[in-house]
N, C-alpha and C positions, 0 to 999 in steps of 0.2 A: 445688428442683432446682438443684443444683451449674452453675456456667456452662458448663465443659467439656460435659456430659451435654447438656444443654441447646443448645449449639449441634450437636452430635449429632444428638438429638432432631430438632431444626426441619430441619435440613440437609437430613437422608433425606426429612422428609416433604413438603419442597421439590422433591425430583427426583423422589419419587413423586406428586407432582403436577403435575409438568411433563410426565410420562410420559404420566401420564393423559389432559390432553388433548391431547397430540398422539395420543391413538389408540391407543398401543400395547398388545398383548395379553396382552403378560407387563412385567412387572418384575421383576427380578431383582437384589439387594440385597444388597452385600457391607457386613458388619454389623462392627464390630467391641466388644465390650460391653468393660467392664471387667473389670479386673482378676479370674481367677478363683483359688478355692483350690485348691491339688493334693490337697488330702486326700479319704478318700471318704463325704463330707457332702454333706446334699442342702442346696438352698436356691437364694436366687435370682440370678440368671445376668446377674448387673449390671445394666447398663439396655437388656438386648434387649428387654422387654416393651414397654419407654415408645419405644423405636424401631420394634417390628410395632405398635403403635396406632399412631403416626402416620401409616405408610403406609396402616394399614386405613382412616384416618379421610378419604385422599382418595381413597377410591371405590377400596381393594385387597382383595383379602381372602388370608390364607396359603394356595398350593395345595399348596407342598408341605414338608416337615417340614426346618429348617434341616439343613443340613451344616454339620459345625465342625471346623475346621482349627488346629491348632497353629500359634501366632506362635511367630519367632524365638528369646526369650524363654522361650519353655515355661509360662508364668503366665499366657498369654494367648490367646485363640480369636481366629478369625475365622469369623462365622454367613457362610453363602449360603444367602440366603432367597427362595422364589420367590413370587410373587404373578399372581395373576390377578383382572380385571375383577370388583369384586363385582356380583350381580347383585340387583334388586330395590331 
């Protein structure tokens, strides 16, 4: 994993775990992945995956289906991800 990504990665799943134990009931996660393509090809959506694990990995789980937002740029999203307490 590229540094960049990588500090990404750890970063989110820092605040979603500081989230966690203070308690609170939701997290809600402004995501930003890499770079995407404009064309209409499927494939994978930079490193949001390896950014919803982390969060799930400190006790999150996704409640609700990202929202994505056009950066500046036009080549670029911004996910808002919500999360709630996993249970079990």
């Amino acid at each position: 994993m590229g540094f960049i990504k990588q500090n990404k990665v750890s970063g989110v799943g820092a605040e979603a775990k500081r989230a966690h134990e203070e308690g609170r009931r939701f997290f809600v996660a402004q995501l930003h992945p890499g770079a995407w393509s404009t064309g209409l090809k499927s494939g994978s959506a930079g490193d949001l995956a390896e950014m919803i694990e982390a969060i799930e990995d400190e006790g999150w789980t996704l409640a609700y289906a990202p929202s994505f937002v056009p950066r500046e740029d036009g080549k670029k999203m911004t996910a808002y991800c919500t999360f709630r307490p996993a249970t079990g």
